[in-house]
DRENKE-80500 format. One line per field, with one value per atom (N, C-alpha, C, O): atom name; residue in three letters; y, x, z. Coordinates in Angstrom, 1 decimal. Atoms other than C-alpha are relative to their C-alpha. Example, Ala and Ser with C-alpha at 12.3 -4.5 7.8 and 13.67 -1.06 7.14 Angstrom:
% DRENKE-80500
guke	c(N/CA/C/O/N/CA/C/O)
seza	c(ALA/ALA/ALA/ALA/SER/SER/SER/SER)
north	c(-1.2/-4.5/1.2/1.2/-1.1/-1.1/1.1/2.2)
east	c(0.9/12.3/0.9/1.9/-0.9/13.7/-0.8/-0.3)
up	c(0.0/7.8/0.0/0.7/0.0/7.1/0.8/0.9)
***
This chain:
% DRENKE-80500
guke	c(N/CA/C/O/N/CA/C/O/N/CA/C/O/N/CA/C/O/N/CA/C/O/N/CA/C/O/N/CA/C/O/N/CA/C/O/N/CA/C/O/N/CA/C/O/N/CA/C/O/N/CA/C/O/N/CA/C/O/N/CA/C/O/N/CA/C/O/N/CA/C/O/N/CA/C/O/N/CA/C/O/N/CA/C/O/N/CA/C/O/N/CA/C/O/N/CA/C/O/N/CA/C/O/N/CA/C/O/N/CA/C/O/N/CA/C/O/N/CA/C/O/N/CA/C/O/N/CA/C/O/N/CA/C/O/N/CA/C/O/N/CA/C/O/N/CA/C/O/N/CA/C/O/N/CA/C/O/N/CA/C/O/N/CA/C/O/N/CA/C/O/N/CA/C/O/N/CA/C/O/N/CA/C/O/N/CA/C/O/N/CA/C/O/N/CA/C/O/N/CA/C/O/N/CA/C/O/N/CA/C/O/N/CA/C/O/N/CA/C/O/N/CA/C/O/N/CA/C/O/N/CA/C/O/N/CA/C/O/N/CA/C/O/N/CA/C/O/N/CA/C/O/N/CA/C/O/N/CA/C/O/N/CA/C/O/N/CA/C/O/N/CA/C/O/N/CA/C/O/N/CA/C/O/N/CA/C/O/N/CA/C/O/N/CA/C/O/N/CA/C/O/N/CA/C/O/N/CA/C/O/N/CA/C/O/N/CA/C/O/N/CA/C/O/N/CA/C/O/N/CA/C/O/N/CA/C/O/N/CA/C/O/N/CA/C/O/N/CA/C/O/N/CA/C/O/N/CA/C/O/N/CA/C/O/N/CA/C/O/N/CA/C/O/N/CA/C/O/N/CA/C/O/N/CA/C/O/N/CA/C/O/N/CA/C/O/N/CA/C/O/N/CA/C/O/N/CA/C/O/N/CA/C/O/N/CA/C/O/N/CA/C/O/N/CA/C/O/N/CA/C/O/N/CA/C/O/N/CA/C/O/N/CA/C/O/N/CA/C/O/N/CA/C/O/N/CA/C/O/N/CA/C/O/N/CA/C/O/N/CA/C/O/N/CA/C/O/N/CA/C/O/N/CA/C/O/N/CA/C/O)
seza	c(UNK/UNK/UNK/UNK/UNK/UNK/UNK/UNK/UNK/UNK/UNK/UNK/UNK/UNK/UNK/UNK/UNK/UNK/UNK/UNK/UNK/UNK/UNK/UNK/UNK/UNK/UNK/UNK/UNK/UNK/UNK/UNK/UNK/UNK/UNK/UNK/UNK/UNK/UNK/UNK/UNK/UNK/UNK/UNK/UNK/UNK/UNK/UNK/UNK/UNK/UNK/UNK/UNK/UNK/UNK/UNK/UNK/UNK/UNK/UNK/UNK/UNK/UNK/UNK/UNK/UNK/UNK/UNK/UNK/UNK/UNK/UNK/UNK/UNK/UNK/UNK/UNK/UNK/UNK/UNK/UNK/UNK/UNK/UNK/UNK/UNK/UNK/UNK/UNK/UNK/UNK/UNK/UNK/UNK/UNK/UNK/UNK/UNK/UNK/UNK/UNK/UNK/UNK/UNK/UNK/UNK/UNK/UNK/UNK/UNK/UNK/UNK/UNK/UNK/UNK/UNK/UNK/UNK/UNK/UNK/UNK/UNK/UNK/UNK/UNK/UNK/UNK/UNK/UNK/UNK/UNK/UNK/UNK/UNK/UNK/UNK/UNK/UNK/UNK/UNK/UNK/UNK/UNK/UNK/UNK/UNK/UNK/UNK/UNK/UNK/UNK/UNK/UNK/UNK/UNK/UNK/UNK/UNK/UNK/UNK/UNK/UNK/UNK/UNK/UNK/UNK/UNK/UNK/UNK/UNK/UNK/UNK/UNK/UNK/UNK/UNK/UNK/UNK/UNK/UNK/UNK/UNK/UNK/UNK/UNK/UNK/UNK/UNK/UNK/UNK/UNK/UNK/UNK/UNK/UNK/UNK/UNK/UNK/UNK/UNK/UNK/UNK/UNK/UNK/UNK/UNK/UNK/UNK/UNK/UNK/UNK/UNK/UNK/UNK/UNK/UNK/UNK/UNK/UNK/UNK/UNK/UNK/UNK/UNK/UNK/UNK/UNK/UNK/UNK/UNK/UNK/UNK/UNK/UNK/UNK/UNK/UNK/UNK/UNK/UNK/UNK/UNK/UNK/UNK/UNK/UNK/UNK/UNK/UNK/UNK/UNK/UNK/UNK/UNK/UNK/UNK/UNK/UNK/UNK/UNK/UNK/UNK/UNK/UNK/UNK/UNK/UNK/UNK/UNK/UNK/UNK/UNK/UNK/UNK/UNK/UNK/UNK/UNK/UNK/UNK/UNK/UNK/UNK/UNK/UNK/UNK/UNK/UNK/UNK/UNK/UNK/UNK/UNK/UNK/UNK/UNK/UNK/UNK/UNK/UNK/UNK/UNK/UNK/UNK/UNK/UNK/UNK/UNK/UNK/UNK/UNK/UNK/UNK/UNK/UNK/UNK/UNK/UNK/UNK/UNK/UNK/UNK/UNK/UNK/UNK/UNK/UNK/UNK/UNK/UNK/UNK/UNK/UNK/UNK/UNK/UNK/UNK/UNK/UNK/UNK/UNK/UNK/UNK/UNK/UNK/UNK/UNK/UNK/UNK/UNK/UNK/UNK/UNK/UNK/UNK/UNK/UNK/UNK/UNK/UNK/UNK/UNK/UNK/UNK/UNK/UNK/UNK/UNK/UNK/UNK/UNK/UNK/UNK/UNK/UNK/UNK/UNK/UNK/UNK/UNK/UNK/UNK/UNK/UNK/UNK/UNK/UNK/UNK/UNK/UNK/UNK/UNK/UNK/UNK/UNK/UNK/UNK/UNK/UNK/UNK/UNK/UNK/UNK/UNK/UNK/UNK/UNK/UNK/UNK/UNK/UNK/UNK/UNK/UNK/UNK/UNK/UNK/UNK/UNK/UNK/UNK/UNK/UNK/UNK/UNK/UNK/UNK/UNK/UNK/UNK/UNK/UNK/UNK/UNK/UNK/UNK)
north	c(-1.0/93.4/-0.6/-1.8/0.4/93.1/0.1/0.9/-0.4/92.3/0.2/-0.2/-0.1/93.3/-0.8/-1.2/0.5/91.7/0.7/1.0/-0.5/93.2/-0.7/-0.5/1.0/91.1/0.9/1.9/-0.9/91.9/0.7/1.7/-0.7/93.0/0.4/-0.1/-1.1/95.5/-0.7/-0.1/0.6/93.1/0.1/0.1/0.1/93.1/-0.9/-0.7/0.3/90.9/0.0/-0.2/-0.4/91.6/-1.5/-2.4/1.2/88.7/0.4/1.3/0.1/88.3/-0.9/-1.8/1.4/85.8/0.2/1.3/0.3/83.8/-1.6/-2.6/1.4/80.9/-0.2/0.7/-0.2/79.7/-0.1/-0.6/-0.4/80.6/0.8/1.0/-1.3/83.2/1.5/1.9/-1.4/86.6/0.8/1.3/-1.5/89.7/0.8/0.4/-0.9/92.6/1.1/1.0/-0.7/95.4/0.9/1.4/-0.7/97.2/1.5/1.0/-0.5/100.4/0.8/1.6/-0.1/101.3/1.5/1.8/-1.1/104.8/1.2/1.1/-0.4/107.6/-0.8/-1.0/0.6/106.0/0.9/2.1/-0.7/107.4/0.0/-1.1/-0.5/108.8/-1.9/-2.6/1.3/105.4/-1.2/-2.2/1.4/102.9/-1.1/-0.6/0.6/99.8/0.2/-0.2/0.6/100.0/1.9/1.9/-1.4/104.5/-0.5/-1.3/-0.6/105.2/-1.9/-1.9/1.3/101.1/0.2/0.8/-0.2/101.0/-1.0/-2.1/1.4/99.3/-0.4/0.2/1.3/96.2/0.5/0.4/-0.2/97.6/0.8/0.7/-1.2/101.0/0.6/1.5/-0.2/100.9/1.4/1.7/-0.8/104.4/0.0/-0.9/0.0/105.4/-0.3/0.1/-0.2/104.4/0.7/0.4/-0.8/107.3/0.7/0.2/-0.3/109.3/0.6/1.5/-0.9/110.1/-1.5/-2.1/1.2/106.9/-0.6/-0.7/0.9/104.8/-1.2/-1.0/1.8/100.8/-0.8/-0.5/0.7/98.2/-1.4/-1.5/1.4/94.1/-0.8/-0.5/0.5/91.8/-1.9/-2.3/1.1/88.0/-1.1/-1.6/0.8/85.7/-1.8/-2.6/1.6/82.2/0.2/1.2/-0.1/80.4/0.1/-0.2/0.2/80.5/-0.9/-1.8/1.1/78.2/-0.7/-1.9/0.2/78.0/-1.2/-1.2/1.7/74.1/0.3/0.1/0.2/74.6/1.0/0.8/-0.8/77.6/-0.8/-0.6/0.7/75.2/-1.4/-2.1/0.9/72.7/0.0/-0.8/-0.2/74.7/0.4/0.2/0.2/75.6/-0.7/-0.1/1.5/72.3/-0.7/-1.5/1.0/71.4/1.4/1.7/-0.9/74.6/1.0/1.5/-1.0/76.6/1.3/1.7/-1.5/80.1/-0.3/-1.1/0.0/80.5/1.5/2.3/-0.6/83.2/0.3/0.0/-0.1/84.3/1.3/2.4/-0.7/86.0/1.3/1.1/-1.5/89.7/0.9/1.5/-1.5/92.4/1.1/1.0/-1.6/96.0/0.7/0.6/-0.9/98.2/1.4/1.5/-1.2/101.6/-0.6/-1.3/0.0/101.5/0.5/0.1/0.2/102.8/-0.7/-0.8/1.6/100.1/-1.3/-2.1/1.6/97.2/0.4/-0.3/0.3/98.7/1.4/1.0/-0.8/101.6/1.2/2.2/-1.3/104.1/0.6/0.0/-1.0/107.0/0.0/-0.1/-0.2/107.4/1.0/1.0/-1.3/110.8/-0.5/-1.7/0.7/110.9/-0.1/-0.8/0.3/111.8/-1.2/-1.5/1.5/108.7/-1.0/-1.8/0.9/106.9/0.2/-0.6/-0.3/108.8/-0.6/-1.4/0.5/108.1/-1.4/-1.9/2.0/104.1/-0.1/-0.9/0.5/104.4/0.6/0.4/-0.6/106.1/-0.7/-0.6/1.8/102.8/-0.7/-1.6/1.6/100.4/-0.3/0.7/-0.1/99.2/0.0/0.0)
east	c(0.2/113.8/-0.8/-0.6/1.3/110.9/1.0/1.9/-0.3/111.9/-1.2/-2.3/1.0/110.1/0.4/1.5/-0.3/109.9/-0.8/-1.8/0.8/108.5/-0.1/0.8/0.4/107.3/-0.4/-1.1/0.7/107.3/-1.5/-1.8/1.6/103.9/-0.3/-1.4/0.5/103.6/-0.2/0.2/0.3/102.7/0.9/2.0/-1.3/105.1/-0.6/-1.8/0.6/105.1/1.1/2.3/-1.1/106.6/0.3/-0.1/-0.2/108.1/0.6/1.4/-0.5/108.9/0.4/-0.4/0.0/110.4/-0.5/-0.6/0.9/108.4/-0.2/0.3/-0.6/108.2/-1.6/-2.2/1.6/104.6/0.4/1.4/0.0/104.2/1.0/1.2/-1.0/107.0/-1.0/-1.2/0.3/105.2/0.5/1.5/-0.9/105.8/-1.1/-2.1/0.4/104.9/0.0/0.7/0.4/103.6/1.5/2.1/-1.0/106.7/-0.3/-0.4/-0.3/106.5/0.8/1.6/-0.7/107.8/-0.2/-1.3/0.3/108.1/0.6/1.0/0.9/107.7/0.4/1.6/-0.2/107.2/0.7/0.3/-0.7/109.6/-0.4/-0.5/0.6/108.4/0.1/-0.9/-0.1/109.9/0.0/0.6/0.4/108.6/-0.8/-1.9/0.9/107.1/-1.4/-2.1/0.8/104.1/-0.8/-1.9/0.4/103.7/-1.4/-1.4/1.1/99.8/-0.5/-1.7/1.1/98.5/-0.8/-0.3/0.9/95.4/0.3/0.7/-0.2/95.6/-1.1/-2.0/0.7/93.8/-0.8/-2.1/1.2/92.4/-1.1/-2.2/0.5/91.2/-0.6/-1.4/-0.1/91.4/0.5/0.5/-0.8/93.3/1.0/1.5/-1.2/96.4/0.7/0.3/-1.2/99.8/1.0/1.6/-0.5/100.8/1.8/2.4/-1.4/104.6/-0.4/-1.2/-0.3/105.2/-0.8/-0.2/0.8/102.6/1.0/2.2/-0.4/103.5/-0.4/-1.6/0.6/102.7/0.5/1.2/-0.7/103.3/-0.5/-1.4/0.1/103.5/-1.1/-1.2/0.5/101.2/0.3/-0.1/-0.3/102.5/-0.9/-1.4/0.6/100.6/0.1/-0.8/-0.4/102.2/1.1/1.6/-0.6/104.0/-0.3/0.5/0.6/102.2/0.3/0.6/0.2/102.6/1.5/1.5/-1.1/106.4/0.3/0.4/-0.4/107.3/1.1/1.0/-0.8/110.3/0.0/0.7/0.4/108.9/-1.6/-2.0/1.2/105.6/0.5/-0.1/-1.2/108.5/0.5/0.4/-0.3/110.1/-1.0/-0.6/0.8/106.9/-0.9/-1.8/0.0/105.8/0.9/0.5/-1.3/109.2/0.1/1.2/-0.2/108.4/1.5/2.1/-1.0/111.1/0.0/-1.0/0.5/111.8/-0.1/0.5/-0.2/111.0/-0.3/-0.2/0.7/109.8/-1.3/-1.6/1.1/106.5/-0.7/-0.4/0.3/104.6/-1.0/-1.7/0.9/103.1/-0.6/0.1/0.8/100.6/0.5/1.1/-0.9/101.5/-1.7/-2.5/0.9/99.2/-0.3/0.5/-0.5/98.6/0.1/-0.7/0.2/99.7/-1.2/-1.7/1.4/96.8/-1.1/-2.0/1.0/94.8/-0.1/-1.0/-0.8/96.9/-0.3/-0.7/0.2/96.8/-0.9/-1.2/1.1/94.4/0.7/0.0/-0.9/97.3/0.6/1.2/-0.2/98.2/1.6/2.0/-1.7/102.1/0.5/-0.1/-0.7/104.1/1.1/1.5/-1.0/107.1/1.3/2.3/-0.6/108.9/0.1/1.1/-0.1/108.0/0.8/1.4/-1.0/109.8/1.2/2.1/-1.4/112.6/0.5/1.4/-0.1/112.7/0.3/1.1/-0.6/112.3/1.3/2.2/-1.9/115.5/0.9/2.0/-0.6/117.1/0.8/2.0/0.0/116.4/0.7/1.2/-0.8/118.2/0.9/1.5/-1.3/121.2/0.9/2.1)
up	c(1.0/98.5/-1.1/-1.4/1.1/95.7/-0.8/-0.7/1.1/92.5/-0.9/-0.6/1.1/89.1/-0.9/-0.8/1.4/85.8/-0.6/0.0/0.7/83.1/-1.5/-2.3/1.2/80.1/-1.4/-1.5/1.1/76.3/-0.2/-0.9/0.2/76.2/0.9/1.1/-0.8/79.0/1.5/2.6/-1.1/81.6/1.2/0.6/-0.6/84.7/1.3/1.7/-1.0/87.9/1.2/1.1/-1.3/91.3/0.3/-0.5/-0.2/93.2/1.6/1.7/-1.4/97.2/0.8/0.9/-0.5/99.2/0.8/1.4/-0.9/101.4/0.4/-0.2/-1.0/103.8/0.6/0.9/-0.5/105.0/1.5/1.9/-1.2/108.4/0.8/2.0/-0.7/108.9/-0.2/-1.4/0.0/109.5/-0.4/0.1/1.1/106.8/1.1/1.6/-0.2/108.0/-1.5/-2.5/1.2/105.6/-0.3/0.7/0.0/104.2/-0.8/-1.9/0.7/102.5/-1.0/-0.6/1.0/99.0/-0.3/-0.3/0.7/97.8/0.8/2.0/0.7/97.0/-1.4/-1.7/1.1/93.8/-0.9/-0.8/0.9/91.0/-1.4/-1.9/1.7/87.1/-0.6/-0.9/0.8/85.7/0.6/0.2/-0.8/88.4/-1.0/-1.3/0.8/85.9/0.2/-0.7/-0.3/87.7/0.2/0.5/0.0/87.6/-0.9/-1.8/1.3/86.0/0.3/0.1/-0.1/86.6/1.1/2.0/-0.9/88.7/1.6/1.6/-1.0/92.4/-0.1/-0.6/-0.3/92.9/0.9/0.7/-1.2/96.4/-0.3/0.2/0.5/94.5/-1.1/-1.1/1.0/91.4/-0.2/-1.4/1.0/91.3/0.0/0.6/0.7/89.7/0.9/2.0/-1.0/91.8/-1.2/-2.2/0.3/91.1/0.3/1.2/-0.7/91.2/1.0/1.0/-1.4/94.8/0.5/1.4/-1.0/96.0/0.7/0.4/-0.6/98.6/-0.1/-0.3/0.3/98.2/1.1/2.0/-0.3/99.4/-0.7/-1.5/0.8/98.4/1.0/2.2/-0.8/99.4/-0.8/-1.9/0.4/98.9/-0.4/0.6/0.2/97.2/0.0/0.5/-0.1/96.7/-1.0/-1.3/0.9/94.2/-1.4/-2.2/1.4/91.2/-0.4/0.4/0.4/88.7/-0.1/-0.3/-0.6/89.3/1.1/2.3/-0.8/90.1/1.1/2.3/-1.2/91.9/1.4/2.4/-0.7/93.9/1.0/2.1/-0.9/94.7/0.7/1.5/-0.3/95.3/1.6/2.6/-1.2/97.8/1.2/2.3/-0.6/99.5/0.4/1.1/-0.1/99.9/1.2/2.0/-0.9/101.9/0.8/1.3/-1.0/103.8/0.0/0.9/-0.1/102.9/-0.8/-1.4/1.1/100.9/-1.4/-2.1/1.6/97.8/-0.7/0.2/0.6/95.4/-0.5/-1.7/-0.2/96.0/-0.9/-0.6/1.1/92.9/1.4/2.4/-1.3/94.8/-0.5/-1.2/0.7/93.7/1.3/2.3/-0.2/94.5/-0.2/-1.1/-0.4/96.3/0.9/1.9/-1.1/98.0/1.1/1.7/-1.9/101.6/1.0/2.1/-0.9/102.7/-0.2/0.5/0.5/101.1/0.4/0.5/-0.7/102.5/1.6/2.4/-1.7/106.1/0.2/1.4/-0.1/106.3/0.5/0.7/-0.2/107.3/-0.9/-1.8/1.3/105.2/1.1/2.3/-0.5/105.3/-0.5/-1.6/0.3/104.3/-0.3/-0.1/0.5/102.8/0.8/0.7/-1.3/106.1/1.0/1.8/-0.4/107.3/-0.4/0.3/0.8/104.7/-0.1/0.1/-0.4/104.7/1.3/1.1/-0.5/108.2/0.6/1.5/0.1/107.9/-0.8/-0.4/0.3/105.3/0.8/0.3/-0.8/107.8/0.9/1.3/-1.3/110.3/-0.7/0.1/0.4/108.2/0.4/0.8/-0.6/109.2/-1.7/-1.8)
***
């Protein structure tokens, strides 16, 4: 599960764990809710709004500047991997409904 942070000055950054060479698959987030940190910021892939109701997803970057996260990625194991947040159909080129999502929480155990 993503976490957020959100920093005095508006800024906020997702975070994911991650392992080099274990395979993520794309997950979908949403529908996005009124007071998501991230309602009304532009995506990265699009630049438009992720909007209430959008679907997203994470896409993992590394560790940033975070020693003990470039630490544990280094010695190959999990760490906390800083993630931008983008539409789902941006990240994989498939438009998703919200039946679908429902659906996938449906699947979880």
């Amino acid at each position: 599960m993503p976490c957020y942070v959100r920093y005095d000055d508006g800024t906020h950054r997702a975070f994911v764990r991650m392992k080099h060479g274990e395979i993520r698959s794309f997950r979908a987030f949403g529908p996005k809710l009124k007071d998501h940190p991230t309602v009304d910021l532009p995506c990265p892939a699009c630049s438009e709004p992720m909007a209430v109701g959008s679907v997203t997803t994470l896409i993992a970057l590394g560790p940033g500047k975070d020693t003990e996260a470039r630490e544990r990625a280094r010695e190959n194991r999990w760490f906390n991997a800083i993630a931008i947040e983008l539409h789902f159909a941006c990240a994989t080129g498939m438009e998703i409904t919200l039946s679908d999502t429902v659906q996938a929480e449906g699947n979880r155990p």
